[in-house]
C-alpha positions, 0 to 999 in steps of 0.5 A: 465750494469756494475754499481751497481744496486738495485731491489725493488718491487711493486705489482699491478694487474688488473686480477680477473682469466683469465680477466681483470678487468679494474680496477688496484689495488696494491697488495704490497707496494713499497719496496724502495727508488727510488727517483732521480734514474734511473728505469726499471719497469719490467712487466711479461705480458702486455696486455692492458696496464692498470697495467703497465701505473697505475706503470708508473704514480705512479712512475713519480707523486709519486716518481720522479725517474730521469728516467723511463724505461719499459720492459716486458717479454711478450707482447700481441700487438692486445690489447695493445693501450697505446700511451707510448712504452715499452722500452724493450720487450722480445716476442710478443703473441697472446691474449690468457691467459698463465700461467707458468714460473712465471706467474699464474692463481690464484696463481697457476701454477707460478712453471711451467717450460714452458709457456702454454695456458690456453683453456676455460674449462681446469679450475677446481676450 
C-alpha cells in the first residue's frame, strides 16, 4: 500500500490456557479514532471465529469505519464456521494449541522464535 497508514490496538481474548471459553472479552481499549476510515483487523490465530466476529461487530456498530477488512496470521479451518470470510489469510493449521512467534499460553512463551505445539501434558504451572 503506498499511502499513509496508522496502527492502533485493541485487545479482546476468549482463551483461558489452552481452550476457548466461548465468551469474548476486551482486554484493552481501542487506541484510536478510526471513524470513517479504511480498516484491517489484524488476528494472529483464528480458530473459532468467536474474537474476531465479536472485533467485526464491535468496529462496524461501534465505530463506523468506511470499510473493514480481516487478516489472519494463521487459520485453523476444521473449526472455524463464521458464515463471514477472512480477507487475507497467511497459513492454514491443524486444531492444535501452538505457541511462539508472538503467540502464548498465559503470557508466555510469546518470545519463541518458531511456532510449536503444545502437547497435553508439557504444561507445568
Amino acid at each position: 500500500y503506498p499511502g499513509d497508514c496508522e496502527i492502533a490496538f485493541i485487545q479482546m481474548s476468549s482463551y483461558a490456557g489452552t481452550e476457548s471459553t466461548g465468551i469474548v472479552y476486551q482486554k484493552m481499549e481501542l487506541t484510536k479514532d478510526v471513524k470513517d476510515r479504511h480498516i484491517i483487523l489484524v488476528e494472529d490465530i483464528v480458530d473459532t471465529g468467536n474474537t474476531v466476529e465479536s472485533l467485526f461487530k464491535y468496529f462496524n456498530e461501534t465505530q463506523r469505519p468506511k470499510s473493514v477488512k480481516i487478516a489472519s496470521f494463521l487459520l485453523k479451518p476444521e473449526v472455524y464456521k463464521k458464515d463471514f470470510k477472512l480477507d487475507y489469510i497467511g497459513k492454514e493449521i491443524p486444531n492444535k494449541f501452538v505457541l511462539g512467534y508472538g503467540l502464548d499460553y498465559d503470557e508466555l512463551g510469546r518470545n519463541l522464535p518458531n511456532l510449536y505445539q503444545l502437547e497435553e501434558g508439557q504444561i507445568n504451572h
